[in-house]
PyMOL Python script that loads the backbone (N, CA, C, O; Angstrom):
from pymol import cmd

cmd.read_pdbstr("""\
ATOM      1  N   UNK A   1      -5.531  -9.947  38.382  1.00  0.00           N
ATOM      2  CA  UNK A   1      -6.556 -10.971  38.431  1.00  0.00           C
ATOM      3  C   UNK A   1      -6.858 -11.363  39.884  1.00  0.00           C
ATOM      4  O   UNK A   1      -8.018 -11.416  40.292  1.00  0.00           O
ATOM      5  N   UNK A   2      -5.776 -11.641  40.672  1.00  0.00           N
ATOM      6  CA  UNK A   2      -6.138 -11.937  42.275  1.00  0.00           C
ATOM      7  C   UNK A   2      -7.263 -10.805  42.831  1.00  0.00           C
ATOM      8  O   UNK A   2      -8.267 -10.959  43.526  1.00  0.00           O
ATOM      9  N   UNK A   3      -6.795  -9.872  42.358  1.00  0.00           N
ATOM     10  CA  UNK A   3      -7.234  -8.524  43.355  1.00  0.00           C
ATOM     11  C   UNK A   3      -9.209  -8.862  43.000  1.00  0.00           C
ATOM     12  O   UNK A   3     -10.103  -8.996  43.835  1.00  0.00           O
ATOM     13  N   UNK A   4      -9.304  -8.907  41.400  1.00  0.00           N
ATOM     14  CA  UNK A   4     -10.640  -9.488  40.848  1.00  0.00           C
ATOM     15  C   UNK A   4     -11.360 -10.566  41.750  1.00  0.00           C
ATOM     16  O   UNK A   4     -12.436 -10.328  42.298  1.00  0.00           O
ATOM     17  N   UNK A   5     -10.825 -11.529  41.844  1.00  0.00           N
ATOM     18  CA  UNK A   5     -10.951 -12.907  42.708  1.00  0.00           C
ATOM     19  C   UNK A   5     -11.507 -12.966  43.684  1.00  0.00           C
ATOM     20  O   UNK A   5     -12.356 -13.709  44.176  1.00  0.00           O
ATOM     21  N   UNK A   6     -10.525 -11.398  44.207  1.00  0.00           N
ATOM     22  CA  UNK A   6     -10.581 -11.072  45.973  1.00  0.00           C
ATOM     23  C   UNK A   6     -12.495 -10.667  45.954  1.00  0.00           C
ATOM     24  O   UNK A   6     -13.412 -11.062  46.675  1.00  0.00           O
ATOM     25  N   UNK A   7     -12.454  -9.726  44.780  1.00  0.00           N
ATOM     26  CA  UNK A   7     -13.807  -9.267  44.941  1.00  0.00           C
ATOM     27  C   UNK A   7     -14.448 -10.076  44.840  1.00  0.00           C
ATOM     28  O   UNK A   7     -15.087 -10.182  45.887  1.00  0.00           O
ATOM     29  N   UNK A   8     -14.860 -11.210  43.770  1.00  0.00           N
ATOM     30  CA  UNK A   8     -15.259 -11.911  43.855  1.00  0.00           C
ATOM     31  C   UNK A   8     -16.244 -12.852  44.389  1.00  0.00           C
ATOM     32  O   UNK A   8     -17.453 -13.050  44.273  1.00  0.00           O
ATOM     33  N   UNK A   9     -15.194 -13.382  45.058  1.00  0.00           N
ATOM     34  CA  UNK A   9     -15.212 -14.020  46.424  1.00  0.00           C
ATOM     35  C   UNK A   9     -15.990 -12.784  47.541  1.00  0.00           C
ATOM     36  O   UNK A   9     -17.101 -13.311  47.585  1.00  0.00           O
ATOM     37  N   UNK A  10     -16.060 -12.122  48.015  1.00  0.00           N
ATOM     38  CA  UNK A  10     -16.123 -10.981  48.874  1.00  0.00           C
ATOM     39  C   UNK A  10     -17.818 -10.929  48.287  1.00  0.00           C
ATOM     40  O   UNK A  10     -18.633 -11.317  49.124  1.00  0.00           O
ATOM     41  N   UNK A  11     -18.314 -10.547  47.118  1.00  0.00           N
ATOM     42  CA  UNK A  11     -19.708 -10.868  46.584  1.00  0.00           C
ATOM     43  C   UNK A  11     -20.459 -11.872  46.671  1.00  0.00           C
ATOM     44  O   UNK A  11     -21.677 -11.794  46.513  1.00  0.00           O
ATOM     45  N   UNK A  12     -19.776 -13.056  46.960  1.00  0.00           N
ATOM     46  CA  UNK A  12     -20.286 -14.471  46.759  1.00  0.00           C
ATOM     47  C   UNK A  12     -20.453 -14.979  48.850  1.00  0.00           C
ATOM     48  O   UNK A  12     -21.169 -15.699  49.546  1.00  0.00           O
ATOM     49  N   UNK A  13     -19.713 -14.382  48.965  1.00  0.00           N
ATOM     50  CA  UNK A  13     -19.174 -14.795  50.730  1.00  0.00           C
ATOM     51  C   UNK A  13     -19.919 -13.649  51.714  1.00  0.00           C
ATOM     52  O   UNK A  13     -20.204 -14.039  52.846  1.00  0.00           O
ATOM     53  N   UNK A  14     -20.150 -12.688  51.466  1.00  0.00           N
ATOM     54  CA  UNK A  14     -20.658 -11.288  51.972  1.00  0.00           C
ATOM     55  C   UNK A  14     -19.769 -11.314  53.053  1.00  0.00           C
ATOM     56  O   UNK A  14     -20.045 -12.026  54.019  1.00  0.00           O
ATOM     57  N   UNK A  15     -18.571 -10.535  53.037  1.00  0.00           N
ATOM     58  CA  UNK A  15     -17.459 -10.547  53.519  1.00  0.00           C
ATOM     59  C   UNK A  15     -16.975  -9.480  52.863  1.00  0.00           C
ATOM     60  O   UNK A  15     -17.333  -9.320  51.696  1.00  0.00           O
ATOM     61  N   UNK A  16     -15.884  -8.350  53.604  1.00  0.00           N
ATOM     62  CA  UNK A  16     -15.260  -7.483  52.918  1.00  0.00           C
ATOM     63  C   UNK A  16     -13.878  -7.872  52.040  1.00  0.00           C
ATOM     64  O   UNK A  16     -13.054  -8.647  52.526  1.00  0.00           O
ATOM     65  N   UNK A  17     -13.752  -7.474  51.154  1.00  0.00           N
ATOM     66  CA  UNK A  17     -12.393  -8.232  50.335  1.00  0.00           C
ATOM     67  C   UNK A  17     -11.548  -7.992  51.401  1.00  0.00           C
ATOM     68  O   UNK A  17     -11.098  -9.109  51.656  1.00  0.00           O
ATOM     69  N   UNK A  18     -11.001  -7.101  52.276  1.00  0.00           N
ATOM     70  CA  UNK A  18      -9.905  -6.634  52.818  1.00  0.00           C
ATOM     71  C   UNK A  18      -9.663  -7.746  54.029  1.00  0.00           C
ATOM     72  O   UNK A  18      -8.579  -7.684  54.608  1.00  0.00           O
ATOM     73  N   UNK A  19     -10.626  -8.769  54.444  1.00  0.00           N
ATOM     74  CA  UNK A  19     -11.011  -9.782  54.960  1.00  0.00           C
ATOM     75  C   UNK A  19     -10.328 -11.099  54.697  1.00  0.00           C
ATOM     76  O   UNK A  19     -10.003 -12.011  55.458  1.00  0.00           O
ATOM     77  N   UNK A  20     -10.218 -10.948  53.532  1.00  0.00           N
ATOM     78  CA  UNK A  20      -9.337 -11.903  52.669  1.00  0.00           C
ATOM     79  C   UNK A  20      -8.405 -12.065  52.724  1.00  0.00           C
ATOM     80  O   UNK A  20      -7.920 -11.318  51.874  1.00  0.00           O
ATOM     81  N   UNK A  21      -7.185 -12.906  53.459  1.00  0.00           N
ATOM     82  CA  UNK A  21      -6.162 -13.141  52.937  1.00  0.00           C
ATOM     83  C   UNK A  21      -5.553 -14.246  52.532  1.00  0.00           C
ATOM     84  O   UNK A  21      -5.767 -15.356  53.018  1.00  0.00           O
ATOM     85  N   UNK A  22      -4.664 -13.974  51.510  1.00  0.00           N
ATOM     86  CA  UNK A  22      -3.738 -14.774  50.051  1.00  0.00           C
ATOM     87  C   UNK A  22      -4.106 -16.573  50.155  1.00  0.00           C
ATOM     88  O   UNK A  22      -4.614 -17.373  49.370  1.00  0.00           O
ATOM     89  N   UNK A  23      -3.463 -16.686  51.769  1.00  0.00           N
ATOM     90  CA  UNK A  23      -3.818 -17.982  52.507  1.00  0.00           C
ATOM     91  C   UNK A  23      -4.659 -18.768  53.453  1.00  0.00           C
ATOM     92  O   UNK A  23      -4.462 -19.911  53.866  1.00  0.00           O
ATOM     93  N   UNK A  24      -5.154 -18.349  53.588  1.00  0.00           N
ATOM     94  CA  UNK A  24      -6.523 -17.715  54.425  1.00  0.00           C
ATOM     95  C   UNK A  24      -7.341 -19.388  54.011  1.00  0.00           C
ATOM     96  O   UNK A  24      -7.258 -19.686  52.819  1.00  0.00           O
ATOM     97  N   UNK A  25      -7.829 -20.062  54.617  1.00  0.00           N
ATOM     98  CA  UNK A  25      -8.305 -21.333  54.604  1.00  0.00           C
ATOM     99  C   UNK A  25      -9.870 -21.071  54.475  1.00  0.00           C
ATOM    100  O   UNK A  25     -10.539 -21.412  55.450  1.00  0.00           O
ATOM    101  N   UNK A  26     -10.585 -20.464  53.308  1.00  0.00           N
ATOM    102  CA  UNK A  26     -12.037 -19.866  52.979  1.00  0.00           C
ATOM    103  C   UNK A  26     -12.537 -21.061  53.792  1.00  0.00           C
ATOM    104  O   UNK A  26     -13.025 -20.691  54.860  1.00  0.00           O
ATOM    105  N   UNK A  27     -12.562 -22.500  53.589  1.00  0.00           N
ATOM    106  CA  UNK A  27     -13.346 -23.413  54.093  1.00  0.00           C
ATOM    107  C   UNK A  27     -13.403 -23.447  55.260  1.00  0.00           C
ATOM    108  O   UNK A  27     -14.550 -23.568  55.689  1.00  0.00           O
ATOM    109  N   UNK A  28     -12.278 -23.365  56.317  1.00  0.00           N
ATOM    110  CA  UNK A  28     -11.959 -23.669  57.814  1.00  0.00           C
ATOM    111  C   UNK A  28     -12.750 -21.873  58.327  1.00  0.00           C
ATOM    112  O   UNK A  28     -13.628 -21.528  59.118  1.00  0.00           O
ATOM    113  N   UNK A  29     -12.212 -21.448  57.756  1.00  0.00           N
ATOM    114  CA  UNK A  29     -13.328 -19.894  58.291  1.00  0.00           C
ATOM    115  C   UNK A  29     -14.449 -19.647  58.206  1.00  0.00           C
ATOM    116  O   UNK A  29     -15.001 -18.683  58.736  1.00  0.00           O
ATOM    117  N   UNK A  30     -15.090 -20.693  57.351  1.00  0.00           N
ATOM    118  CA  UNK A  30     -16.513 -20.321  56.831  1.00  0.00           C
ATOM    119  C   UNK A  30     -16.966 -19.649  56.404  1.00  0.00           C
ATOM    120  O   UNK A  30     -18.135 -19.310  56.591  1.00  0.00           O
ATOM    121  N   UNK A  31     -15.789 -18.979  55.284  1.00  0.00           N
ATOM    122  CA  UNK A  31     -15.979 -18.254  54.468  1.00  0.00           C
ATOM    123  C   UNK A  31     -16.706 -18.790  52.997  1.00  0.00           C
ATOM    124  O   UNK A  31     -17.325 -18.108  52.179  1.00  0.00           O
ATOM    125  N   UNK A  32     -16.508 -19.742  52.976  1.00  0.00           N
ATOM    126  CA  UNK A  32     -17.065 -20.292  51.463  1.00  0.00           C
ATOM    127  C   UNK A  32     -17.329 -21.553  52.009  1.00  0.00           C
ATOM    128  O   UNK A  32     -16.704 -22.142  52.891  1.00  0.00           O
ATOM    129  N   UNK A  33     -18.668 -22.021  51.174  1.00  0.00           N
ATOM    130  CA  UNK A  33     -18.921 -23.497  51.154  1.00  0.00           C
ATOM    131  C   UNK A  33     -19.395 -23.940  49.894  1.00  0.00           C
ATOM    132  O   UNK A  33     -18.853 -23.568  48.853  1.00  0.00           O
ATOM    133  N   UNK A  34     -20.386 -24.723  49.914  1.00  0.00           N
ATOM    134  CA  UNK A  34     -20.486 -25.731  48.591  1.00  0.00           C
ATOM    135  C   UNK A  34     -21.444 -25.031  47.641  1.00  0.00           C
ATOM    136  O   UNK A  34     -21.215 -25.246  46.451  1.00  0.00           O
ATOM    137  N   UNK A  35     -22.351 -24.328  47.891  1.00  0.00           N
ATOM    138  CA  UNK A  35     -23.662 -23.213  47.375  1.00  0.00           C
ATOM    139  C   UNK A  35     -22.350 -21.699  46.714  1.00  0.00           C
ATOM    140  O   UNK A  35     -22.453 -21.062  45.666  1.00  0.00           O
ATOM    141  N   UNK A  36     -21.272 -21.566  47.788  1.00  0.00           N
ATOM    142  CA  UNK A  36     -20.374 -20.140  47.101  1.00  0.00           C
ATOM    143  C   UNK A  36     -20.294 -21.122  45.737  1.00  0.00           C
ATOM    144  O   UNK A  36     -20.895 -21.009  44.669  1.00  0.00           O
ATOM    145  N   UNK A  37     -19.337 -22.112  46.175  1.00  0.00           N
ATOM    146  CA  UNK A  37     -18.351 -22.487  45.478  1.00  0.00           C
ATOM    147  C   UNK A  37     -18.985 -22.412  43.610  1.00  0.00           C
ATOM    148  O   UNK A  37     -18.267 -22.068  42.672  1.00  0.00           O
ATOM    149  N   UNK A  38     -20.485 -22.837  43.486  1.00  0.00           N
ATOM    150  CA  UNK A  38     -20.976 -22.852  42.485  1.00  0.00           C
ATOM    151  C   UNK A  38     -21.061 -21.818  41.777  1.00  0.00           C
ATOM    152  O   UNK A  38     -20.730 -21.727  40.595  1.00  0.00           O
ATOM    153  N   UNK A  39     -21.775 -20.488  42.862  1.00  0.00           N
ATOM    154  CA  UNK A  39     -21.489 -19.128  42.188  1.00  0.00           C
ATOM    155  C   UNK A  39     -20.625 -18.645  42.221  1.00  0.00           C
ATOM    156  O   UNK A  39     -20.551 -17.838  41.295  1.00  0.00           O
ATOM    157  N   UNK A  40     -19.266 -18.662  43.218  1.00  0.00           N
ATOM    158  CA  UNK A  40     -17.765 -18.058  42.355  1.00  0.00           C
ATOM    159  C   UNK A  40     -17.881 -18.434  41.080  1.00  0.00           C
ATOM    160  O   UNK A  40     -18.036 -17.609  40.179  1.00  0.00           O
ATOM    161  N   UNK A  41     -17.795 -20.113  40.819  1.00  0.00           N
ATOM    162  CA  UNK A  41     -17.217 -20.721  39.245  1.00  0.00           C
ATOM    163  C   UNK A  41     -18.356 -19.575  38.494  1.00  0.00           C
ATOM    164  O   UNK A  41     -17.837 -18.485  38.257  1.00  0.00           O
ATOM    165  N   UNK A  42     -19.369 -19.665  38.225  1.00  0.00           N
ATOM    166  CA  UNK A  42     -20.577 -18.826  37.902  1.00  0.00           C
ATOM    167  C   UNK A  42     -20.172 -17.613  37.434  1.00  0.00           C
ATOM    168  O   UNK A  42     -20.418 -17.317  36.265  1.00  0.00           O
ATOM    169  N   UNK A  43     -19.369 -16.572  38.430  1.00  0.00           N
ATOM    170  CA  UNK A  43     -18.823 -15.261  38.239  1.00  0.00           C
ATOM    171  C   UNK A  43     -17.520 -15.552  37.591  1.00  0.00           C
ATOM    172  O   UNK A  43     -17.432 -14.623  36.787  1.00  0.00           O
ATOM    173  N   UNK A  44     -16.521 -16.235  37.462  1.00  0.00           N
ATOM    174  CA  UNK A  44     -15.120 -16.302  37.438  1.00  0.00           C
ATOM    175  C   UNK A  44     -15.506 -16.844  35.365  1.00  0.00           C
ATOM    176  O   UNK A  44     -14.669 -16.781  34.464  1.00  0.00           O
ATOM    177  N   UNK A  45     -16.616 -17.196  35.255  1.00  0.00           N
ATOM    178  CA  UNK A  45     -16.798 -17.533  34.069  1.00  0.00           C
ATOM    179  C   UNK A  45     -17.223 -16.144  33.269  1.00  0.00           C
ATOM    180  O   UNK A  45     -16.702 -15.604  32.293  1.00  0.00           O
ATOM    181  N   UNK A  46     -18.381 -15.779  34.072  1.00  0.00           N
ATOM    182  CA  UNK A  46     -18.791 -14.720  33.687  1.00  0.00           C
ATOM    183  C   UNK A  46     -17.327 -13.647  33.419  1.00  0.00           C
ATOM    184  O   UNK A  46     -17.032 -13.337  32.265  1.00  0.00           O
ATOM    185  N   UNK A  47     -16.723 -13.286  34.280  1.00  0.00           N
ATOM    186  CA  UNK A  47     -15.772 -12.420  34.658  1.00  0.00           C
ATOM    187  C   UNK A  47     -14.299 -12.014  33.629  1.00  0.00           C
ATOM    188  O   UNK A  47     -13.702 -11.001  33.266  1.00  0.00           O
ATOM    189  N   UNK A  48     -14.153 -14.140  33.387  1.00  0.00           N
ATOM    190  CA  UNK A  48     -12.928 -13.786  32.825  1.00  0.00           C
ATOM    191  C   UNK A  48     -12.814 -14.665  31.357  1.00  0.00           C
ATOM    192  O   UNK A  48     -12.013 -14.605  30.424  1.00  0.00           O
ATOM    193  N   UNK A  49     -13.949 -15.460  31.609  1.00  0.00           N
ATOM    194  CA  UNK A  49     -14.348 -16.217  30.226  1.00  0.00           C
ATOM    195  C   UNK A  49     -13.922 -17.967  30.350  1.00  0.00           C
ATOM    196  O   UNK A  49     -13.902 -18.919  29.570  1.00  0.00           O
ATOM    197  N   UNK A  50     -13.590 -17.722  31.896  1.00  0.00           N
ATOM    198  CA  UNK A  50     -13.168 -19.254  31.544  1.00  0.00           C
ATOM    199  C   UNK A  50     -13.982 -20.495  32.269  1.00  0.00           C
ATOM    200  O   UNK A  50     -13.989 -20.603  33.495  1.00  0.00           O
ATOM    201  N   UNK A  51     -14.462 -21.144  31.659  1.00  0.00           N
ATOM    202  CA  UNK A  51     -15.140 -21.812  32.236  1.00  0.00           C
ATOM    203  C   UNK A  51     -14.209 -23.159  33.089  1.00  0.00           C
ATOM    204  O   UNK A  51     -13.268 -23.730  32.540  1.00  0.00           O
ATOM    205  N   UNK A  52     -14.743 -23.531  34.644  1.00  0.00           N
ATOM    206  CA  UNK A  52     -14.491 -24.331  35.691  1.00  0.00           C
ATOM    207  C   UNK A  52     -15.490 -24.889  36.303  1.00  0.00           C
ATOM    208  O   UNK A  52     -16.381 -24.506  37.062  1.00  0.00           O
ATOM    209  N   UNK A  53     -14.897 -26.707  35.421  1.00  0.00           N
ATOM    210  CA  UNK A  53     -16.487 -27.357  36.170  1.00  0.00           C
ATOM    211  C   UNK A  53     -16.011 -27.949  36.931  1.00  0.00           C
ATOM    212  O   UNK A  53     -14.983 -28.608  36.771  1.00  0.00           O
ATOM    213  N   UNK A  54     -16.820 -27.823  38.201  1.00  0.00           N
ATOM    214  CA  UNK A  54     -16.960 -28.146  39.404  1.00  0.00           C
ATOM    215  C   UNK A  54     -16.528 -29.593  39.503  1.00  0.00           C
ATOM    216  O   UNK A  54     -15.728 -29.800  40.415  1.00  0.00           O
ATOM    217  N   UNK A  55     -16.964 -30.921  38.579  1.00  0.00           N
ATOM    218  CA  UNK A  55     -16.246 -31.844  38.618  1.00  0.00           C
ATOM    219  C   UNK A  55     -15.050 -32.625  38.899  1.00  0.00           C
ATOM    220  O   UNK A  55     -14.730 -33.695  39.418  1.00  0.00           O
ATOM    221  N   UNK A  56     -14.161 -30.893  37.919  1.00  0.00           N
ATOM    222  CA  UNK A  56     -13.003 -31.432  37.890  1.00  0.00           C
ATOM    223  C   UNK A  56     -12.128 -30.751  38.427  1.00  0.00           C
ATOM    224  O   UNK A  56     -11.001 -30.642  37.945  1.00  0.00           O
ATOM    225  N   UNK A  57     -12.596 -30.048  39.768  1.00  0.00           N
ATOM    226  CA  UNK A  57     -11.714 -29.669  40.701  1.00  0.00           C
ATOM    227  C   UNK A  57     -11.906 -30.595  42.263  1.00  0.00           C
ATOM    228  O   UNK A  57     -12.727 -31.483  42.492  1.00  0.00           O
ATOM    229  N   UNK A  58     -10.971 -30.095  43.083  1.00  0.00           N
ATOM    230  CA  UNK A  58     -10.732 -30.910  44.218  1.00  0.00           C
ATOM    231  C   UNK A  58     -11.122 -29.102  44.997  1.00  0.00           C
ATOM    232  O   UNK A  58     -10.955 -27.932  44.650  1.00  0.00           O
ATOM    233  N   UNK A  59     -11.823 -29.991  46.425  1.00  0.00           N
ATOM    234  CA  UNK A  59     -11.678 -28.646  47.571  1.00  0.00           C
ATOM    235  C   UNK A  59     -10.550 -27.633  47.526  1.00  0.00           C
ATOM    236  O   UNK A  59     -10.555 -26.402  47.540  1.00  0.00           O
ATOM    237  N   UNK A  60      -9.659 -28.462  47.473  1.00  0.00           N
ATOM    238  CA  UNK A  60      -8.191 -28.084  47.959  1.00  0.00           C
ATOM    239  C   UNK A  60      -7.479 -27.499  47.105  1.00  0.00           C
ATOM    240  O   UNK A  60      -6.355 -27.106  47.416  1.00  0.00           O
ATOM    241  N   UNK A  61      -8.261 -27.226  45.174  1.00  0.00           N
ATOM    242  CA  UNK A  61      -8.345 -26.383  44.502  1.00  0.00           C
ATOM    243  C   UNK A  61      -8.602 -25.174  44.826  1.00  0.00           C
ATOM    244  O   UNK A  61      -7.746 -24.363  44.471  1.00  0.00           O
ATOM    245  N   UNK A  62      -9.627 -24.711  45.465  1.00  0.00           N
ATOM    246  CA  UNK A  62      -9.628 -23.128  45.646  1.00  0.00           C
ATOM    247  C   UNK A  62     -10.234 -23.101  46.892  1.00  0.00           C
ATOM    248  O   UNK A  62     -11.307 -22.525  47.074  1.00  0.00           O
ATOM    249  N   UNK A  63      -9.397 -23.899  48.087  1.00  0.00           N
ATOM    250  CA  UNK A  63      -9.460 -23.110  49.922  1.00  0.00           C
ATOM    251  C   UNK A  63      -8.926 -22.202  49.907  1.00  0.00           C
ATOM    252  O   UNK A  63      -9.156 -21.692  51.004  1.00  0.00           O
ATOM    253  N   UNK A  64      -7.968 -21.242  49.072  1.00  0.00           N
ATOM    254  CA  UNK A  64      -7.181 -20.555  49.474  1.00  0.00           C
ATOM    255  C   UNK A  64      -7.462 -19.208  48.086  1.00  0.00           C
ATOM    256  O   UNK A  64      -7.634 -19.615  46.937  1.00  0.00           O
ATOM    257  N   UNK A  65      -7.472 -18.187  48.279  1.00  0.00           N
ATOM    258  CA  UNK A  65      -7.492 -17.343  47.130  1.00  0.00           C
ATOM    259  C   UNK A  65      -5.987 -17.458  46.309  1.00  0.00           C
ATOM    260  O   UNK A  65      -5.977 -17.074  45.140  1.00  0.00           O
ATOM    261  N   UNK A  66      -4.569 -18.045  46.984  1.00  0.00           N
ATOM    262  CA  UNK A  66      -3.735 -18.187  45.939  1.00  0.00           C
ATOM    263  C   UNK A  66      -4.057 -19.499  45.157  1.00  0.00           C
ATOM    264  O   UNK A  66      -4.107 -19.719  43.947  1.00  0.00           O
ATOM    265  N   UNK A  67      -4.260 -20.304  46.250  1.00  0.00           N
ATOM    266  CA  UNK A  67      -5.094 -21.807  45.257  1.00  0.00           C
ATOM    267  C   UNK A  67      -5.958 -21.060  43.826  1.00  0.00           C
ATOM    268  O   UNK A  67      -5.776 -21.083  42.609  1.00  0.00           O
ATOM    269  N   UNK A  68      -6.818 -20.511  44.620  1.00  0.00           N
ATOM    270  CA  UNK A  68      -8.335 -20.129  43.105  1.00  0.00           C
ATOM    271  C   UNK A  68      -7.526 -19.342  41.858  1.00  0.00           C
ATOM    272  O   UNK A  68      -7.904 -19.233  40.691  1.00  0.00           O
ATOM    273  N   UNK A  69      -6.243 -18.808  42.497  1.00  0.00           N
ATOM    274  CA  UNK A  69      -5.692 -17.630  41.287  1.00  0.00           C
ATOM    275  C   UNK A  69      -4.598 -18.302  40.544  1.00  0.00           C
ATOM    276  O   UNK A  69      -3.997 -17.800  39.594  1.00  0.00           O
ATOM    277  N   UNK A  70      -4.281 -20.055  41.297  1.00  0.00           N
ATOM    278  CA  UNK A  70      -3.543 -20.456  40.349  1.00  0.00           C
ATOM    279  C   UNK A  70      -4.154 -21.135  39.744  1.00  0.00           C
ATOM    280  O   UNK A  70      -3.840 -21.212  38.556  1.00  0.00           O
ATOM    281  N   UNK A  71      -5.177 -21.862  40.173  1.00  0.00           N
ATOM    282  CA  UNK A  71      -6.523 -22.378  39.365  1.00  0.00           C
ATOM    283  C   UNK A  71      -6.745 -21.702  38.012  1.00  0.00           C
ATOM    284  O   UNK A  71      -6.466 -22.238  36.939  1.00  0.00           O
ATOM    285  N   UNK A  72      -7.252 -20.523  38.145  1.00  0.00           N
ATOM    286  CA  UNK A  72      -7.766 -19.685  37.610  1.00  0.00           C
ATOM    287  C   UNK A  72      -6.812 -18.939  36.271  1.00  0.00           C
ATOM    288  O   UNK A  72      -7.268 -18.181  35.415  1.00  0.00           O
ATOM    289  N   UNK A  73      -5.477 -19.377  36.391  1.00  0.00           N
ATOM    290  CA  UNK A  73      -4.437 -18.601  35.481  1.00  0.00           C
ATOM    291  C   UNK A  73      -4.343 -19.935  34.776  1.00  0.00           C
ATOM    292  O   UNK A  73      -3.733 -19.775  33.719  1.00  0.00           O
ATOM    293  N   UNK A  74      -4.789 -21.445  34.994  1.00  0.00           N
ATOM    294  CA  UNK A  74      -4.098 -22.204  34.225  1.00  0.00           C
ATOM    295  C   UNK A  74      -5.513 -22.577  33.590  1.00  0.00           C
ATOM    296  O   UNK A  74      -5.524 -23.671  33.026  1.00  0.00           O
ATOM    297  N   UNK A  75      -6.830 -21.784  33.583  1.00  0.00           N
ATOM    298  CA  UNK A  75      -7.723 -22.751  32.981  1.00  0.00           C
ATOM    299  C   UNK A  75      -7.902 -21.909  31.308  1.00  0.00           C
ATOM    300  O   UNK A  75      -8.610 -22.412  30.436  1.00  0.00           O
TER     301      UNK A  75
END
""", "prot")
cmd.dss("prot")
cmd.show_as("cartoon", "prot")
cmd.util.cbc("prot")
cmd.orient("prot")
């Protein structure tokens, strides 16, 4: 599922996945902002069936691709 994520993200960011890493602070790099953040949730629904509303997460939910993949395993 991470490795998925990685792509993901990498589609949404126009960034190479290999770019990505585990801890990697997407926000402080400017890798993702508030316009990704809508279409990750968008794809990650599409992708894996689970829906994540934006409401009821915090930033600090998915700055990090291990953040989004533990996000992402408990929704």
């Amino acid at each position: 599922m991470k490795e998925k994520l990685r792509g993901l993200l990498s589609v949404v960011c126009g960034v190479e996945a290999n770019e990505i890493e585990e801890d990697m602070d997407l926000f402080a790099e400017s890798i993702l902002d508030s316009f990704g953040v809508v279409q990750l949730l968008v794809l990650i629904e599409e992708e894996f069936g689970k829906r994540i509303l934006i409401t009821e997460i915090a930033r600090e939910d998915i700055a990090t691709l291990a953040k989004l993949h533990e996000l992402v395993s408990r929704a």
